[in-house]
N, C-alpha and C positions, 0 to 999 in steps of 0.2 A: 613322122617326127620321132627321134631317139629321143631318150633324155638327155641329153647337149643341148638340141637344138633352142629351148626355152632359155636356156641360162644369157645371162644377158643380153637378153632381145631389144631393152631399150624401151620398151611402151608399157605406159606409165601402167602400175597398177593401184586398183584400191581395195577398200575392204570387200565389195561385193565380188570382186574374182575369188575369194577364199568362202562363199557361200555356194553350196551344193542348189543345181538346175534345178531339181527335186528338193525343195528345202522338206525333210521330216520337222513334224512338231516336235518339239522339243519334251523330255519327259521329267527336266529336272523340277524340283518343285517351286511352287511362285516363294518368289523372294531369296532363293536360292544364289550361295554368292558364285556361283559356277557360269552364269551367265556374264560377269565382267571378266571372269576369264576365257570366255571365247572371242567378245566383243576388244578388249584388251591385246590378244593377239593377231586375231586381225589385221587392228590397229597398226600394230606394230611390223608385221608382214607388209602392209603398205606403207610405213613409212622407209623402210629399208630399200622396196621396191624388187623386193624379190617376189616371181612366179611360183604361183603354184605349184607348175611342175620342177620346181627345185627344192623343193619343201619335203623332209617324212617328218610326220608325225605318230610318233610311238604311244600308245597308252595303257595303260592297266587296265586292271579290274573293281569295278568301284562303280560310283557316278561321275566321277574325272574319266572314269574309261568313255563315256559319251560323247566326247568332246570330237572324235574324231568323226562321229556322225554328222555332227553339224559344222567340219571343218574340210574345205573342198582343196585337199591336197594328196601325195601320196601317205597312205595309213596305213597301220599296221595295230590291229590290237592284241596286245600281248597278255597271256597268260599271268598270275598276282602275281606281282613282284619283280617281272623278269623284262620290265622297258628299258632299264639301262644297258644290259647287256644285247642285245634287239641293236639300242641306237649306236652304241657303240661297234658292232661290227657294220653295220650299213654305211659310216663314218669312214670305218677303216678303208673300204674297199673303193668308197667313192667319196673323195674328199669335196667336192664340187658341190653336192648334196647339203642344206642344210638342216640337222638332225636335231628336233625339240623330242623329249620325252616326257608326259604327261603324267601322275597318277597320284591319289590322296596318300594323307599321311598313316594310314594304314599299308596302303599298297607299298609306300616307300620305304618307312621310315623303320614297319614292323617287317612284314615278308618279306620286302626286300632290300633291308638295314644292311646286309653283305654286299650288296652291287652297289648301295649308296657311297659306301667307304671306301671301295675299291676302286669306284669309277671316280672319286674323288682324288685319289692317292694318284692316280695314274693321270689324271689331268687331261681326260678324253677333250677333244675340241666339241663340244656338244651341248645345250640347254638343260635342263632339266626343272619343268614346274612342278611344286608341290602345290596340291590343291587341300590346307592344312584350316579342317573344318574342328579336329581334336574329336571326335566319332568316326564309324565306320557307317557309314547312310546308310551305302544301296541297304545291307543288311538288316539294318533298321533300330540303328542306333549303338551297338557293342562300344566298348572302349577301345580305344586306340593309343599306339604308342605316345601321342601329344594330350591325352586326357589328362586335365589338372589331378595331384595326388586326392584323394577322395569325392572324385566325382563317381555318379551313381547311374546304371545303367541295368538293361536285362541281363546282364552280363557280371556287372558288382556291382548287386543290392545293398551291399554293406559300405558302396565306397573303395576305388581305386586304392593299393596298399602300397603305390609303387612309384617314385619320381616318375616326372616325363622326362623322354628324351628330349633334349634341348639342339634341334635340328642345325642350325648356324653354327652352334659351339662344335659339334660334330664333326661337321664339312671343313671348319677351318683348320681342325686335327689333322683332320683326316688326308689334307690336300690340297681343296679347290681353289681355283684360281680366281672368281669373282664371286662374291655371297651377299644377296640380298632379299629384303624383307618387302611385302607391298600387301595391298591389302584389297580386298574386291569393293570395298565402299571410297577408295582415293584411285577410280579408273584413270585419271590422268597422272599421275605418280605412275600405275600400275604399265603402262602405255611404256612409259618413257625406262622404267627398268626395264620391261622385254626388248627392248630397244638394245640398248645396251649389254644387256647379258647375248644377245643372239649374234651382236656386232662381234662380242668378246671373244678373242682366240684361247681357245683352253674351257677347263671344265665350271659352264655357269650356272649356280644352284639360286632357285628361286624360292625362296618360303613365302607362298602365295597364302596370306588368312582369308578365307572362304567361310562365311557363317552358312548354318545349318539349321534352317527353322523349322525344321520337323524332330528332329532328332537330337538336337543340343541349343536349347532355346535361352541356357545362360554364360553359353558361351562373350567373351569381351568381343568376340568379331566383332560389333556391335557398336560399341561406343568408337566417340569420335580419333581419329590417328592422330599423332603426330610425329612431322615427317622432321627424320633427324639431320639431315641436312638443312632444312631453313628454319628451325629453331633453334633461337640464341640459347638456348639452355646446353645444349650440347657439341661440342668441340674435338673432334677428333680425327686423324688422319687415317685413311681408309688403306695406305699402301702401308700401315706401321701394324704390324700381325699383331704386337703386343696391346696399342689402342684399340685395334679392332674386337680383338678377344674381351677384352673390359667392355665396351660397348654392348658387345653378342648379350656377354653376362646379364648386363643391368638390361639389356631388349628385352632376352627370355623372362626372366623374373618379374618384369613389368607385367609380363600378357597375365600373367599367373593372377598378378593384384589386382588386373581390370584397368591396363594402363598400356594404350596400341602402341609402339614405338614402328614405325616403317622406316626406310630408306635403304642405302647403300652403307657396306659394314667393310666388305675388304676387296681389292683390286689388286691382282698382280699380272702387268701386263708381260715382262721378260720371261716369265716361266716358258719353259718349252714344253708343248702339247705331247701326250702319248704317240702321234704320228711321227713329231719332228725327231722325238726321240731314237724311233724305230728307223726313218732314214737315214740318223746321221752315224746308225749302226750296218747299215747297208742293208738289213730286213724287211725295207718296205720300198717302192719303186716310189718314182716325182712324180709320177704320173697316175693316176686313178688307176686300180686295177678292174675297177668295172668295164673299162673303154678298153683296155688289153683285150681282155676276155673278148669283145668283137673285132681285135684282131685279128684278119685270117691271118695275117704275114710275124705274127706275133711265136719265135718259139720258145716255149716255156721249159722253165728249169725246173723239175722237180725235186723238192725237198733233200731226196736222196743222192741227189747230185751234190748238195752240198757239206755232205757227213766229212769231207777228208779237210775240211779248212776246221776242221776241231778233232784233225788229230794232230 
């Protein structure tokens, strides 16, 4: 079997195909919110009915970098910071592929805050979860770019001196085409956004709140959501940049006051992806360039063959 052959085969899948023969114990810790996000995308891999073997899952370094152990598809664990650009070339070459990238809000937000905004700007066709716990775990508790201003750690004993980045307000700057919020204690909310972010063509960023009960034990992960789409309290249009951005606003600074706001913030379905971009420039083929590649009868242009159409 290539990888082709899986891609719409037709028999049904469910969540147990995306669980590794050899299940490893798990090392995150009990009550950790990392476990509805494995169970979450799962979920959500079976509801689409996509196989395994059309699946990469990218991830960092972290305890979100885990994920791909107890996730039975193709994987790829990537050095801190460096999952978007990973997913994004695996994307480029094989558009058939569906490409999630994994990592906390350290891994993303701080080391790798440059490929978050870029890969947003460019509007990769590709998922992207944050696993946004506001600490650094695995390490054993440091700050993190989502650590409320004077939160206290091994790291600042005297209390964080510095705004948090505010992740959603970021993304919708910066680019991305669908941005939403979910939270590991509303797994069926959380279900139904991977869903949809994964269906979505263009770049889908997920600000996953992930509690941490080893390491940030007053974190609001905690207390109960509310989900802004079926709360009368709130009214807004998700394709209208300018509601969405007011929304983001009052989201972020809610978490701040100990007040969850989850759901869907902004949708742009017309944007064209960084692929569609590139073919309708004539730089990228229609067709998968991973499947070229097993081309024998395929012959290729080199780069340098086409310096004279830019003089």
């Amino acid at each position: 079997m290539n990888q082709f052959d899986a891609i719409d085969s037709g028999e049904e899948v469910t969540s147990d195909d995306y669980t590794p023969e050899i299940e490893p114990q798990p090392t995150w810790c009990p009550g950790c919110g990392d476990y509805s996000v494995l169970k979450a995308l799962k979920g959500a891999m079976s509801d689409l009915g996509r196989d395994p073997e059309e699946v990469l899952l990218v991830t960092g370094i972290g305890c979100s970098g885990k994920l791909n152990s107890y996730f039975d598809s193709y994987g790829f664990h990537a050095i801190h910071g460096r999952t978007l650009p990973l997913g994004r070339a695996a994307k480029m070459v094989n558009e058939d592929l569906e490409v999630v990238a994994a990592g906390g809000d350290g891994d993303g937000y701080g080391i790798g805050g440059n490929h978050f905004t870029h890969t947003a700007r460019e509007n990769h066709d590709m998922t992207y979860i944050v696993f946004n716990n506001e600490v650094f775990g695995l390490t054993k508790g440091q700050s993190s770019p989502t650590s409320p201003k004077g939160h206290t750690s091994k790291t600042q004993l005297k209390g964080v001196a510095k705004d948090p980045v505010r992740p959603m307000s970021l993304a919708l700057s910066a680019g991305a085409s669908f941005i939403a919020r979910t939270a590991a204690t509303n797994p069926k909310q959380a279900q139904e956004i991977l869903v949809e972010a994964i269906e979505h063509d263009g770049f889908a960023h997920v600000d996953f709140l992930t509690q941490c009960p080893t390491w940030n034990k007053d974190g609001a992960q905690y207390v109960p959501y509310i989900d802004v789409q079926e709360s009368d309290e709130y009214d807004f249009d998700v394709t209208d940049r300018r509601e969405a951005a007011e929304m983001m606003h009052e989201t972020e600074q809610a978490l701040y006051d100990g007040k969850v706001l989850t759901g869907r913030y902004y949708v742009e379905e017309d944007r064209r992806t960084y692929q569609e971009e590139k073919q309708a420039r004539d730089e990228m083929p229609e067709s998968p360039v991973v499947g070229q590649y097993f081309d024998d009868e395929k012959e290729w242009e080199r780069s340098y063959e086409r310096l004279d159409r830019h003089t």
